[in-house]
C-alpha positions as CSV (number, residue, x, y, z in Angstrom):
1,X,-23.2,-136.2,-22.2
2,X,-20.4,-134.6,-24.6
3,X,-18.9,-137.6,-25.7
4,X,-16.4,-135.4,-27.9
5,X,-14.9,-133.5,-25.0
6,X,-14.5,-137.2,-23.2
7,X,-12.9,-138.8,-25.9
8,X,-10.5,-135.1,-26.4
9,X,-9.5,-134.8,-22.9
10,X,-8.1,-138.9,-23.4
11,X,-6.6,-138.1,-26.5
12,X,-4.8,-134.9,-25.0
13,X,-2.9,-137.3,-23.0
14,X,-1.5,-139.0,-25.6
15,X,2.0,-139.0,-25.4
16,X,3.8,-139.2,-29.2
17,X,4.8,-142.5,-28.8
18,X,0.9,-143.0,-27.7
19,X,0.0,-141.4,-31.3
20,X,2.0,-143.1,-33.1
21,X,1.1,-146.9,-31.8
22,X,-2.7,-146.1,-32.2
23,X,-2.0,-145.2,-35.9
24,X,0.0,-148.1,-36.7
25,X,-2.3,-150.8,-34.6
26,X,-4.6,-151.0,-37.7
27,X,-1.9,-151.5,-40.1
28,X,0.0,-153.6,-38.0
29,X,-3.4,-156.0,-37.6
30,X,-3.3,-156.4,-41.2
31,X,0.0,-157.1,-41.3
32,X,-0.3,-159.9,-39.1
33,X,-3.3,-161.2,-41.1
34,X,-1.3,-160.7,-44.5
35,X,1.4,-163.2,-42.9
36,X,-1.3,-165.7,-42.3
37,X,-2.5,-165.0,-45.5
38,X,0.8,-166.2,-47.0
39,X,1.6,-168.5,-45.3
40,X,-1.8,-170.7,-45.7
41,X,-2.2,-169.3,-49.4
42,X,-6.1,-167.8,-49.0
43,X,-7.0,-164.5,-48.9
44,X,-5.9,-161.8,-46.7
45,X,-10.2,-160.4,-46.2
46,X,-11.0,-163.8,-45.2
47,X,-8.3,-164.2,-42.6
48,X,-9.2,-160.4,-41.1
49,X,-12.5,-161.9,-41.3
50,X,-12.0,-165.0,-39.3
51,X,-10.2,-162.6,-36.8
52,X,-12.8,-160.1,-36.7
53,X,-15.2,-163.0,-35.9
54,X,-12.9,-164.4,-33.3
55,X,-12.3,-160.6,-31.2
56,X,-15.0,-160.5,-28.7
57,X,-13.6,-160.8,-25.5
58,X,-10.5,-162.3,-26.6
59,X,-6.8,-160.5,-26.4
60,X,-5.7,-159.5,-30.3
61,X,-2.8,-161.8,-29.8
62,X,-4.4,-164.7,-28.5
63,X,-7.3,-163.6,-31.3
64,X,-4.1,-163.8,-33.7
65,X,-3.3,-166.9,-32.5
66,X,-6.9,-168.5,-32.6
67,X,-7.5,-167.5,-36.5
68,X,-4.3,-169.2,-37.2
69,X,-5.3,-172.2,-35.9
70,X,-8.7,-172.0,-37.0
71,X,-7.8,-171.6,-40.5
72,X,-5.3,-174.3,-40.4
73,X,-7.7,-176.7,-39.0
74,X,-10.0,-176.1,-42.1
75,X,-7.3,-176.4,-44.5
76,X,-7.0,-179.8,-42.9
77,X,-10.0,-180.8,-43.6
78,X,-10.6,-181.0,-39.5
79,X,-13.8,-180.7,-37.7
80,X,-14.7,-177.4,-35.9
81,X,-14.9,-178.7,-33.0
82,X,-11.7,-180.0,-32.9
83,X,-10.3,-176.1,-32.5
84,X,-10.9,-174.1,-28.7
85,X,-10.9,-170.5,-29.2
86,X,-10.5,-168.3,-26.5
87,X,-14.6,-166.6,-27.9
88,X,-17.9,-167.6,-28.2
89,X,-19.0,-170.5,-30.1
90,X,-21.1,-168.5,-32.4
91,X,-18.3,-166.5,-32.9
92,X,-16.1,-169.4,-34.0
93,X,-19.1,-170.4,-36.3
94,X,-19.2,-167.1,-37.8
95,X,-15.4,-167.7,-38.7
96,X,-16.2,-171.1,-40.0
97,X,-18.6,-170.2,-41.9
98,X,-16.2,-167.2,-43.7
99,X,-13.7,-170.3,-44.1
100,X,-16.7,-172.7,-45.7
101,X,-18.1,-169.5,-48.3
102,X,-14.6,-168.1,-49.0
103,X,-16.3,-164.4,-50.2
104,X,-15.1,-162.2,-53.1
105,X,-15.3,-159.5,-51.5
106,X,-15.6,-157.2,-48.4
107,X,-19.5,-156.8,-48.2
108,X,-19.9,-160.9,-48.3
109,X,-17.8,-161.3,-45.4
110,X,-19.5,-158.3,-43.6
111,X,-22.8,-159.9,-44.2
112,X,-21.9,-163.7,-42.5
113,X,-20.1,-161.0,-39.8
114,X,-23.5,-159.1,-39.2
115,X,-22.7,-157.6,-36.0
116,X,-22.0,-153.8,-35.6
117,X,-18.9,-154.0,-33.5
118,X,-17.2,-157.1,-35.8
119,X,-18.5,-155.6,-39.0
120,X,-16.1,-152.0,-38.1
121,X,-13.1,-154.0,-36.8
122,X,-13.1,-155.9,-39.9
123,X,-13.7,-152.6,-42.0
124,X,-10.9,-150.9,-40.2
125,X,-8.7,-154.0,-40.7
126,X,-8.8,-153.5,-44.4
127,X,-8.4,-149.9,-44.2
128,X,-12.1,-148.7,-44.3
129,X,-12.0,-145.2,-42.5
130,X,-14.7,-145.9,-40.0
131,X,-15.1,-146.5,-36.3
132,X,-15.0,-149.5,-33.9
133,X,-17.3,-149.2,-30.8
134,X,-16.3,-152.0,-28.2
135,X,-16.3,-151.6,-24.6
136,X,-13.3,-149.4,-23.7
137,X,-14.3,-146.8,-26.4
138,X,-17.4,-146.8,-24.9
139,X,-15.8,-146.3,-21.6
140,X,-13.6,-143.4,-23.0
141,X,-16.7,-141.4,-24.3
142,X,-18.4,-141.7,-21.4
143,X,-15.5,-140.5,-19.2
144,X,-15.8,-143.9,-16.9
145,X,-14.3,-147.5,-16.2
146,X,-17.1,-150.1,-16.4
147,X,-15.6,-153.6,-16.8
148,X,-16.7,-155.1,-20.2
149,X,-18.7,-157.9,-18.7
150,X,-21.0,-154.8,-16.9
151,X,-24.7,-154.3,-18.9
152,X,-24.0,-150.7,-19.5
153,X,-21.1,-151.9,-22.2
154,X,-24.0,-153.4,-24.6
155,X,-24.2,-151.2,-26.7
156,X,-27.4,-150.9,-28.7
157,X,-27.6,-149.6,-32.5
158,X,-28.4,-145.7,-31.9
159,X,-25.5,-145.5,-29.2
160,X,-23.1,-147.3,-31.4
161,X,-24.0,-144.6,-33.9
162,X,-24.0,-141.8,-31.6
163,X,-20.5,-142.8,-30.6
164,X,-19.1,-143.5,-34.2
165,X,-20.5,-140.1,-34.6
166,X,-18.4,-138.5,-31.6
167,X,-15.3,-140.4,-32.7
168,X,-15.6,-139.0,-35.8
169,X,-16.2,-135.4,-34.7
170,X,-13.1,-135.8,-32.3
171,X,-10.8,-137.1,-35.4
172,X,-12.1,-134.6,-37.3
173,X,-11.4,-131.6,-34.6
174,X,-7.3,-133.5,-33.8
175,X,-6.8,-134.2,-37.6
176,X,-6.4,-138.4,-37.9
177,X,-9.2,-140.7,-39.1
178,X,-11.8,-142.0,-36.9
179,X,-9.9,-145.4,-36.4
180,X,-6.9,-144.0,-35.3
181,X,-8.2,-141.4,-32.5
182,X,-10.4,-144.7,-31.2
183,X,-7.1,-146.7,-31.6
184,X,-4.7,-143.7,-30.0
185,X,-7.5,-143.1,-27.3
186,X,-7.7,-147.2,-26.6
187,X,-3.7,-146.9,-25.8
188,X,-3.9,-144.1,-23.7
189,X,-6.6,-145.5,-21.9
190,X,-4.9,-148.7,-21.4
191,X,-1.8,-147.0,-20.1
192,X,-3.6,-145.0,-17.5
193,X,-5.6,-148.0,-16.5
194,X,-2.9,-150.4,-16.4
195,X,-4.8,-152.8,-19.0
């Protein structure tokens, strides 16, 4: 399958406005954590952490939302199970547990992240030029709608790296980073799909 002519032919119906939302979303994102940051005085990696930790299956602002939340709630010296968040348990651990360690640095909270699609949203978060593989950029390269719940949008280690590879060809070939053509691609597809 060419993944690079799927994930072109979404891209060439990007509109400019299209563009220019999917290269802001990652700046906006840490924008949005920076403002958390301030406003509960830790620091802005462990708050994209705690959201990165928080985005499977969950809606960025409702994920925007739930990190708030969560992070005040620790702050408070409340129990973790006193905070819902619209994830997975685990995931809400995984965030705790960034909270509990308070890392140093980026490759600390990668480590407690240790999961291939959470460790790249993170890293793109902070400005890392790599790629995030979730479900709808899995559907774009693969030039089909699956719903996100289907099997066939698990996406094992050598297809996440085949696909990081293919975003990063396409970026390459249209001139923006490999974050922002999955970004711009994501809008797009959202917009024909009515997301």
């Amino acid at each position: 399958m060419d993944y690079v002519k799927n994930i072109l032919a979404i891209y060439r119906k990007a509109s400019d406005a299209d563009k220019d939302q999917g290269i802001l979303w990652y700046a906006r994102a840490k924008v949005a954590a920076k403002d958390i940051s301030i406003r509960h005085d830790i620091p802005v990696r462990i708050v994209v952490g705690v959201m990165a930790a928080l985005s499977p299956n969950n809606r960025w602002e409702r994920n925007v939302r739930d990190a708030e939340r969560l992070i005040a709630a620790y702050l408070n010296g409340d129990d973790i199970e006193s905070v819902s968040v619209s994830t997975y348990n685990k995931m809400r651990a995984k965030a705790w547990a960034i909270l509990d360690t308070m890392p140093c640095d980026d490759q600390h909270v990668m480590r407690i992240l240790n999961g291939q699609k959470i460790v790249s949203f993170f890293s793109n978060i902070m400005g890392h030029d790599t790629c995030t593989i979730d479900g709808h950029a899995r559907n774009i390269a693969f030039a089909e709608r699956v719903g996100l719940t289907d099997n066939r949008t698990n996406i094992g280690k050598k297809l996440y790296a085949e696909l990081q590879d293919a975003y990063n060809v396409a970026a390459h070939a249209a001139g923006v980073k490999a974050y922002e053509m999955q970004a711009i691609t994501w809008v797009v597809w959202k917009r024909i799909h009515n997301i």
